[in-house]
C-alpha positions as CSV (number, residue, x, y, z in Angstrom):
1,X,12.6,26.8,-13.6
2,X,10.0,24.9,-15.5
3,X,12.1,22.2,-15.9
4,X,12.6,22.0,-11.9
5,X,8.3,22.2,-11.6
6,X,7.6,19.5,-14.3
7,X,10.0,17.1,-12.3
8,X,8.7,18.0,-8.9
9,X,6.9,15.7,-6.7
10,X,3.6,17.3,-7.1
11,X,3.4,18.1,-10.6
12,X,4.4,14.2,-10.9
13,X,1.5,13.5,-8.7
14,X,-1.0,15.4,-10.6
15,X,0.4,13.7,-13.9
16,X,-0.2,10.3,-12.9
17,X,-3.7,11.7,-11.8
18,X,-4.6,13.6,-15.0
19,X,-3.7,10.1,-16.5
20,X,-6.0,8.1,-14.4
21,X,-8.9,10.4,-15.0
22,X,-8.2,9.6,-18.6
23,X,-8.2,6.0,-19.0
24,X,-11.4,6.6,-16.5
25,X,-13.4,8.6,-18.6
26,X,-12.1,7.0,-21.7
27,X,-14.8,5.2,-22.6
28,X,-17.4,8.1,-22.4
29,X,-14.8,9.6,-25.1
30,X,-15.7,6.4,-27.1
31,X,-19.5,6.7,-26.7
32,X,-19.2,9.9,-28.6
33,X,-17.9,8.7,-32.0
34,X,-20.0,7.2,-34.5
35,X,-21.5,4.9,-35.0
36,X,-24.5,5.2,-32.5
37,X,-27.1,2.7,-31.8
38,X,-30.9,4.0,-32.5
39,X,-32.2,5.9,-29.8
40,X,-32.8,3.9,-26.4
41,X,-33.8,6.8,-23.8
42,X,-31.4,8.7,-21.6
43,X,-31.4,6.5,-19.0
44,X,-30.5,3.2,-21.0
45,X,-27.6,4.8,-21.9
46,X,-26.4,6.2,-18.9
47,X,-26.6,3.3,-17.1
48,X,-23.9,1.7,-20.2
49,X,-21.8,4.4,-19.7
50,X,-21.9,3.8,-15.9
51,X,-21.1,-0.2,-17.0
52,X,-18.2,1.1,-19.2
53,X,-16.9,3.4,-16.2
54,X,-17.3,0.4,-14.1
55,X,-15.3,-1.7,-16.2
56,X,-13.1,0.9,-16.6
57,X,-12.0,1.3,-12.6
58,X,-11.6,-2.1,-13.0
59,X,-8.9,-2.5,-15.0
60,X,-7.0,0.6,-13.3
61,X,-6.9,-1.6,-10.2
62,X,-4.3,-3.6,-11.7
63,X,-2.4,-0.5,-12.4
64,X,-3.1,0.4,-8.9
65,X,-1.4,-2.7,-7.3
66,X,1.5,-3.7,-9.6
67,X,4.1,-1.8,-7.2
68,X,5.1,0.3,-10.2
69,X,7.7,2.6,-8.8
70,X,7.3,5.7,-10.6
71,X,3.4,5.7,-8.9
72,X,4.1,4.4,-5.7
73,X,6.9,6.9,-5.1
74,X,4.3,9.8,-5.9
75,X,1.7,8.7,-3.2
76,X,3.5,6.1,-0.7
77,X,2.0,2.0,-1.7
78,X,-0.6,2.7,1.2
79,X,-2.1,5.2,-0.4
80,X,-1.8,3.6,-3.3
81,X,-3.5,0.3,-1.8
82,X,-6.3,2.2,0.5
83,X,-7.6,4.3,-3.1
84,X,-7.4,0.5,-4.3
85,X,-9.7,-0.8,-1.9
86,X,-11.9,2.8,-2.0
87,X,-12.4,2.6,-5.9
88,X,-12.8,-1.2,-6.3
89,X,-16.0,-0.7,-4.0
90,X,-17.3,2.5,-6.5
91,X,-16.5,0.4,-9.4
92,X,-18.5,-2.3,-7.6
93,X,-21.6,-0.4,-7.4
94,X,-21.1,1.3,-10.9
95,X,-21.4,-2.3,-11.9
96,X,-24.0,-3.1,-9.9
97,X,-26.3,-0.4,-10.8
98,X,-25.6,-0.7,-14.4
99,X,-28.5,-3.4,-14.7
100,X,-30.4,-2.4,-12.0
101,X,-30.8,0.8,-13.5
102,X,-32.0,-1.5,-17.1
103,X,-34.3,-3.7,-15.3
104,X,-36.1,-0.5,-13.9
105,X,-36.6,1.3,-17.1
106,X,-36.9,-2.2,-19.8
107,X,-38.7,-4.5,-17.3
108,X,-38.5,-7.2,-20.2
109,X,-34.5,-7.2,-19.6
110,X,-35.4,-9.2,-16.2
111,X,-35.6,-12.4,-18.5
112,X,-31.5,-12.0,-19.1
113,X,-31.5,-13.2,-15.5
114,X,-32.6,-16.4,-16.2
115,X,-29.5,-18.0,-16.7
116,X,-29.7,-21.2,-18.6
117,X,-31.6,-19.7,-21.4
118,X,-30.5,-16.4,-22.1
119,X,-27.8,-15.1,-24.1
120,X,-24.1,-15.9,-24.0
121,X,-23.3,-12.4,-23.7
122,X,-26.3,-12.2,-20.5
123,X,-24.5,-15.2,-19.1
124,X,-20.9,-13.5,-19.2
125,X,-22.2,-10.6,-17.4
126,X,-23.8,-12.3,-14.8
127,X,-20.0,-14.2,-14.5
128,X,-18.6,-11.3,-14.5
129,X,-20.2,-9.5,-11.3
130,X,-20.4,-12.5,-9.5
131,X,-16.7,-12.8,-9.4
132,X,-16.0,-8.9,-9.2
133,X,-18.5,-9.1,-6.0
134,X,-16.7,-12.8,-4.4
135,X,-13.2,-10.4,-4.8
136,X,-14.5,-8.0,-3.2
137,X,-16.2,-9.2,-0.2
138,X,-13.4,-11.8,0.1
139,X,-11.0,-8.9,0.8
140,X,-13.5,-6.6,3.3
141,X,-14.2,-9.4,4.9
142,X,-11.3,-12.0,4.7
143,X,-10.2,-11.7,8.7
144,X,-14.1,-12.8,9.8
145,X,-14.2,-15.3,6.9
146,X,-10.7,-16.7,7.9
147,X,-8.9,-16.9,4.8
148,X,-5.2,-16.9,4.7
149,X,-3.4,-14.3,3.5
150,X,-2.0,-16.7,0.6
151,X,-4.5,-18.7,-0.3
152,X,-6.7,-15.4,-0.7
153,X,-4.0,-13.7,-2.6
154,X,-3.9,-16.0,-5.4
155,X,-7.7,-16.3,-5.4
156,X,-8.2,-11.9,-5.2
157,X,-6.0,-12.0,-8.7
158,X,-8.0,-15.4,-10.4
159,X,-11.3,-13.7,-9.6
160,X,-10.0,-10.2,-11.0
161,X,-9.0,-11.5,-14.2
162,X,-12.0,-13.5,-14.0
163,X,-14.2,-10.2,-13.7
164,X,-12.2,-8.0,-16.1
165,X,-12.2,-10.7,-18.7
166,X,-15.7,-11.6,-18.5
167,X,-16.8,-7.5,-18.2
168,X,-15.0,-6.9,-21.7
169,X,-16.7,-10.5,-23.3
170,X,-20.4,-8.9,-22.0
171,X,-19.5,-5.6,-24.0
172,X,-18.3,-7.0,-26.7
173,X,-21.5,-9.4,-27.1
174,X,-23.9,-6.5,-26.7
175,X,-22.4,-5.2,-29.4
176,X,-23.7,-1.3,-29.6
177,X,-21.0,1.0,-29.0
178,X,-17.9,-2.0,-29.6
179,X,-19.2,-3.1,-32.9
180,X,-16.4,-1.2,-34.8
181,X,-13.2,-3.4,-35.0
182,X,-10.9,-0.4,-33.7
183,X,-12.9,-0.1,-30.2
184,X,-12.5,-3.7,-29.8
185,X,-8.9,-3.0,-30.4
186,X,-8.4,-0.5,-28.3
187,X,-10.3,-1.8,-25.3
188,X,-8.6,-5.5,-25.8
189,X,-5.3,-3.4,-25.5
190,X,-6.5,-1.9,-22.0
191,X,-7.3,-5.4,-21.3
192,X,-4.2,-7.1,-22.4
193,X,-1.9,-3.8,-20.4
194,X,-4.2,-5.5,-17.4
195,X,-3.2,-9.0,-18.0
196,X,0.8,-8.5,-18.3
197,X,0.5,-6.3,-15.0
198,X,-0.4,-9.1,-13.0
199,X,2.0,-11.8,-15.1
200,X,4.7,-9.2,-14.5
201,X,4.1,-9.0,-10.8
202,X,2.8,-12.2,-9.9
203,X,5.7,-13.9,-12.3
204,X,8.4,-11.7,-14.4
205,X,9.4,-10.0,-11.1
206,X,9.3,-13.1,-9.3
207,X,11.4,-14.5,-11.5
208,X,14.0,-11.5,-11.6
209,X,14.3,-11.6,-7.7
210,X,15.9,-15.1,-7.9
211,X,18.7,-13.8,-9.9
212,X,19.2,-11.5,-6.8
213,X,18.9,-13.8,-3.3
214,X,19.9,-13.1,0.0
215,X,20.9,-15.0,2.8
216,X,19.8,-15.3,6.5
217,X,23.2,-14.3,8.4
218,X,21.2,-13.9,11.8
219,X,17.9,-13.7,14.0
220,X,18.5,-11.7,17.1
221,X,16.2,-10.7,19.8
222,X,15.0,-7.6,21.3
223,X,13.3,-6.2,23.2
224,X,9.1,-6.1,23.0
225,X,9.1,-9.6,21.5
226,X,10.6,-8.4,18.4
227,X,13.3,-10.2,16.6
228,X,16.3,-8.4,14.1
229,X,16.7,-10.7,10.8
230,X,19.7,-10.2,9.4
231,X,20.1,-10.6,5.4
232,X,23.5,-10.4,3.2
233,X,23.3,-10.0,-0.7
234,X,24.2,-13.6,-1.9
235,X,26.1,-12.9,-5.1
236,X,25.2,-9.1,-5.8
237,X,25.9,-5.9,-4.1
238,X,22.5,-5.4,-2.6
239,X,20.8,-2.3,-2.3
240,X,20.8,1.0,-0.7
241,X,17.4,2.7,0.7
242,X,15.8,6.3,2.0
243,X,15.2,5.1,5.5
244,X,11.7,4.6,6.6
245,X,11.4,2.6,3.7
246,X,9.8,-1.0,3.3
247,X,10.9,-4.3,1.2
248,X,7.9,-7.5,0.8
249,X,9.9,-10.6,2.0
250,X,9.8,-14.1,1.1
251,X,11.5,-17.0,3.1
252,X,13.2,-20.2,2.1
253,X,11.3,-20.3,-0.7
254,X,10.2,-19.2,-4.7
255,X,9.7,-15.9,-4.8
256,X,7.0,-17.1,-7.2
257,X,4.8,-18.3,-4.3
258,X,2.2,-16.0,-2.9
259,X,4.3,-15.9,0.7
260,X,5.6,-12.6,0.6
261,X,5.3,-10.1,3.5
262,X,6.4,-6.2,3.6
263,X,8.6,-5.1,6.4
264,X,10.0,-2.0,7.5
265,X,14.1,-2.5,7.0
266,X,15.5,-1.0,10.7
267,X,18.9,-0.8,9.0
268,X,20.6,2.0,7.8
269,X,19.6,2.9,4.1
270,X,23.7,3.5,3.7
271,X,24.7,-0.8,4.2
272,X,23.4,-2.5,1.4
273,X,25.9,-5.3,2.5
274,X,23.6,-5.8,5.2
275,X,20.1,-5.3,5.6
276,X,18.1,-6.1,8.7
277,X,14.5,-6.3,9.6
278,X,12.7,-5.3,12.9
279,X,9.6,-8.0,13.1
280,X,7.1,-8.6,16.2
281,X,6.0,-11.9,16.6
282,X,2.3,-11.4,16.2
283,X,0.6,-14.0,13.1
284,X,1.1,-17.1,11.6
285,X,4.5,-15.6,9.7
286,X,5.9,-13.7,12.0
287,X,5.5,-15.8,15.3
288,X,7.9,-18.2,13.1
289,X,11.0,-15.7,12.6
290,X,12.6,-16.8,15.3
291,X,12.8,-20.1,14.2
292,X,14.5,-19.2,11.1
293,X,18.0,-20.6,10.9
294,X,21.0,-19.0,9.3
295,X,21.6,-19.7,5.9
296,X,18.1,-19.8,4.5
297,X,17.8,-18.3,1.3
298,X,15.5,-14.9,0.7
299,X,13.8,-12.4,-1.4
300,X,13.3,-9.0,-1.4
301,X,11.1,-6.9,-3.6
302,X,12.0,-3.0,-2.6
303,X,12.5,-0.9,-1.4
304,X,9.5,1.5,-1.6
305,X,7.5,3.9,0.1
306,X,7.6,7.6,1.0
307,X,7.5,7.2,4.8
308,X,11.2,8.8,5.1
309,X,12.8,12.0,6.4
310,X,15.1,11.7,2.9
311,X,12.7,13.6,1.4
312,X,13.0,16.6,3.7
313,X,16.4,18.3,3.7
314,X,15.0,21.6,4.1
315,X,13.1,21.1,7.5
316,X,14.8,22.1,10.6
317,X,14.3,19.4,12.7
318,X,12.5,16.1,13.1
319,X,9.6,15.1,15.5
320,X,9.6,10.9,15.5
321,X,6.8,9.9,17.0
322,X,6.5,5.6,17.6
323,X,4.5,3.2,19.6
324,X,5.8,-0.6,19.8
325,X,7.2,-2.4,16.6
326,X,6.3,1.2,15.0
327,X,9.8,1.9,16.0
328,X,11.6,-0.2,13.4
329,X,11.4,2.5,10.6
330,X,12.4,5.2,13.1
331,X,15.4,3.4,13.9
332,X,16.2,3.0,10.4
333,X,16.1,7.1,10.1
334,X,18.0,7.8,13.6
335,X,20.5,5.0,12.4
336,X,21.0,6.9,8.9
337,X,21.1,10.4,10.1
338,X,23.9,9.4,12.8
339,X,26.2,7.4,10.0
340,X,25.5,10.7,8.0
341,X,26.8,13.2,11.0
342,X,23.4,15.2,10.4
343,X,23.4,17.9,12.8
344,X,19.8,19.1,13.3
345,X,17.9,18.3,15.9
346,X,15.8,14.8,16.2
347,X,12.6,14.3,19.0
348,X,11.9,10.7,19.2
349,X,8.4,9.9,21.6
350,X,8.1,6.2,22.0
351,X,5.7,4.5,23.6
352,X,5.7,1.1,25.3
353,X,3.5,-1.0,27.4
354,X,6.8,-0.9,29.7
355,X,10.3,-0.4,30.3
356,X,11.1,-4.1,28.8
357,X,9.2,-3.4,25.8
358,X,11.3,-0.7,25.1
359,X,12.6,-2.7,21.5
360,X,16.2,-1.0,21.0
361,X,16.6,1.0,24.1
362,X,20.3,0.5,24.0
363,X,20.9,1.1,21.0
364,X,18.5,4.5,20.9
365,X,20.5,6.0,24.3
366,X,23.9,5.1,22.3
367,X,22.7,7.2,19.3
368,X,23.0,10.3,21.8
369,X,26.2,10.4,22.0
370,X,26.4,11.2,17.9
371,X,23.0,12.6,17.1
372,X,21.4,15.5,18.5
373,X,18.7,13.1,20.4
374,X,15.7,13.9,22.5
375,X,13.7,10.4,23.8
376,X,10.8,10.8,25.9
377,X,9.6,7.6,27.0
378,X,5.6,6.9,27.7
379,X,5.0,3.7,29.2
380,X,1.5,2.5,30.0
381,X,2.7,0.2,33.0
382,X,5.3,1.7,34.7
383,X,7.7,0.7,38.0
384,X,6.8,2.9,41.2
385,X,10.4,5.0,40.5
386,X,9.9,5.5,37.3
387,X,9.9,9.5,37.0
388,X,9.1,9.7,33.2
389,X,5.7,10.2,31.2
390,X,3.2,7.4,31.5
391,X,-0.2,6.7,30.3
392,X,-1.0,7.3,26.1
393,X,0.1,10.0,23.8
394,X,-2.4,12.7,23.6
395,X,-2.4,16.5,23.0
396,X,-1.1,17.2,26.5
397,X,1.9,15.6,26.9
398,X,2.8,16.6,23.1
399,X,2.3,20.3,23.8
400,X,4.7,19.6,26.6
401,X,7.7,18.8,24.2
402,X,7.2,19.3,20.5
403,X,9.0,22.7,19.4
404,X,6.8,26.1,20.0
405,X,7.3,26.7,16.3
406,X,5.2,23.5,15.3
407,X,5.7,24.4,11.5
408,X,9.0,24.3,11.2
409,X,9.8,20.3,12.2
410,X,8.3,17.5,9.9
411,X,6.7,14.8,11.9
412,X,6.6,10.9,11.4
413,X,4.0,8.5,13.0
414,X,4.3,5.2,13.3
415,X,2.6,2.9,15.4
416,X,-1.1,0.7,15.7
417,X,-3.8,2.3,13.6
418,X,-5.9,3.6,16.6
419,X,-2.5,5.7,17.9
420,X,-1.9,7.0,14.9
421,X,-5.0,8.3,14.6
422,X,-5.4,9.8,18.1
423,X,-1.7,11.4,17.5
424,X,-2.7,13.1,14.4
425,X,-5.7,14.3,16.1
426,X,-3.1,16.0,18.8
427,X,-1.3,17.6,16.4
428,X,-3.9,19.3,14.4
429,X,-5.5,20.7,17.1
430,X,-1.8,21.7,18.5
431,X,-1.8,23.4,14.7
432,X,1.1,21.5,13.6
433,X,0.1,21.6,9.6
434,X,-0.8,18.6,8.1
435,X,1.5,19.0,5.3
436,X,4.0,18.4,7.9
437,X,2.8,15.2,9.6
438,X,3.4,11.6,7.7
439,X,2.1,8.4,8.4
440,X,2.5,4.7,6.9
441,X,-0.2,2.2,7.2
442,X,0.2,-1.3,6.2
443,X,-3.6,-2.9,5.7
444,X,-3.2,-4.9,3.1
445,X,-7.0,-6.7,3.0
């Protein structure tokens, strides 16, 4: 029995929690050995330890963002990315208050400001949160700015080594609670754990994808200006995946490039001879998929995230809940459970601006025939015949068809932020718990 907890999903979750918490609050553990620098005032030293907090978050971001399986299959990656963004901003201010709060109590420390003549170690600092503040308002503002996705990829990682680095120089010049050779140490190891996270993401994994390409077979298209890209292994068996589950692609060329893109595979998770991908045409990337000709050589890096009915054999039923593209990893999961002969009972709700968009209509009515399939249609523009439901998703129209006992199915989402909010709204207030209702967001900046 204790074997069973200590492997469960939430005692895992909790572990990998306890462990950030630790690596947090690690260097207030260090503050407390010896040797300790004369007395400077309660608030001088709180305003280090905030610094050493600061610097602290920032190194976890890397930890954060390195896809490393074990964590992202605790949480789901967009988790995992939107506590990224949350804590780089609190680590942000943490740094930012750290002088603020110096300059207010030693008003002589303003002179570390004036850049060509104080201090190397002033100098590094102000280095430091200049480039911690460019990443960050880079990335919360990167759409109004109008930065590429790639180009500001490759700069976010410069300017957080660039911050990290320079944060961990400033410390080390001050002096006061690093001046013993085995802090340096161990902080230079936190910093050097930092560093080969991004080498190993932004170039050993790289690297290991190219031992493992795939090839473009075909680029079909569907309904709703979406398009099914077709990939075979090239040379390897592939790989099998929970359904609802995502891979980042890269196209005809390195996977060392920044150009990688995730993607919901609409596949089933049983074929890893053939893997397909349900993408709308709607940026730069995508608008171009269609042009993609058989035979060009890609990458995956996957699969991951926890968006996926695999993970509940126990529940009775399924309520699938999808607006647009949003039905590409509900596919995947109808698709699955039909090769599989699962026999419990599946609700899909999909909604479309109209009967055309309707992206695998055919293939959703054929499932029928071997699942045991409920669709219920919502189109926002419908023909004068059409005898279906019309308008949005809200709480009325889902009291009319999700089960009476609301506890008893598990319920997926997936669809355009503002949906997906309005939906879970409906189903709290229909009492459906939230343990029971699952989402996926991909916002990656």
């Amino acid at each position: 029995m204790r074997r069973l907890l200590m492997h469960s999903p939430i005692a895992v979750a909790l572990t990998w929690i306890s462990a950030y918490l630790f690596v947090t609050l690690f260097p207030l553990l260090l503050l407390l050995l010896h040797p300790m620098p004369v007395e400077r005032g309660f608030w001088v030293e709180f305003s280090v330890a905030l610094g050493f907090i600061g610097l602290a978050l920032m190194v976890l971001q890397f930890v954060l963002t390195a896809r490393v399986n074990r964590i992202e299959s605790s949480y789901g990656i967009d988790i995992l990315l939107q506590f990224h963004r949350y804590s780089s901003v609190v680590a942000l201010v943490l740094v930012l208050v750290h002088p603020v709060m110096l300059f207010i109590t030693k008003p002589e420390t303003l002179q570390l400001l004036n850049f060509p003549q104080a201090p190397w170690r002033a100098r590094l600092a102000v280095l430091g949160t200049v480039a911690f503040l460019a990443m960050v308002v880079t990335t919360i503002w990167r759409k109004p700015l109008k930065i590429a996705y790639e180009p500001w990829r490759a700069m976010h990682s410069l300017l957080a080594l660039l911050a990290v680095g320079l944060g961990f120089g400033h410390a080390v010049g001050v002096g006061y609670y690093l001046s013993l050779f085995w802090k340096q140490v161990l902080w230079g190891g936190l910093i050097l754990v930092a560093l080969w996270l991004i080498v190993y993401v932004r170039l050993v994994k790289p690297w290991l994808m190219t031992k493992r390409p795939y090839v473009v077979e075909s680029v079909m298209p569907q309904r709703g200006n979406v398009w099914s890209l077709v990939l075979r292994p090239l040379g390897h068996e592939g790989f099998t995946f929970q359904p609802g589950q995502f891979a980042w692609l890269t196209l005809d060329i390195t996977p060392l490039s920044m150009r990688e893109h995730p993607f919901s595979m609409s596949s089933s998770g049983d074929r890893p001879d053939q893997l397909e991908f349900g993408i709308k045409a709607l940026g730069d990337f995508t608008s171009q998929i269609q042009t993609v000709k058989p035979g060009t050589k890609a990458y995956l890096d996957g699969p991951y995230g926890v968006f996926t009915t695999e993970r509940y054999w126990n529940s009775a039923g399924f309520v699938l809940i999808a607006g647009g593209v949003g039905i590409t990893p509900i596919y995947s999961m109808l698709l699955t459970a039909a090769e599989r002969h699962d026999d419990r009972p599946f609700l899909l709700i999909y909604a479309a601006p109209s009967w055309e968009d309707v992206t695998y209509r055919e293939a959703l009515e054929a499932l029928k025939a071997t699942l045991d399939l409920t669709i219920i249609y919502v189109l926002r523009k419908a023909a004068e015949d059409w005898s279906g439901e019309t308008g949005y998703i809200d709480r009325d129209l889902l009291a009319r068809h999700i089960p009476i006992h609301r506890g008893s199915r598990q319920y997926f989402i997936c669809a355009a932020p503002a949906m997906m909010a309005a939906v879970e709204r409906a189903l709290l207030a229909l009492e459906v718990p939230v343990t029971n209702i699952h989402m996926e967001h991909f916002n990656l900046a």
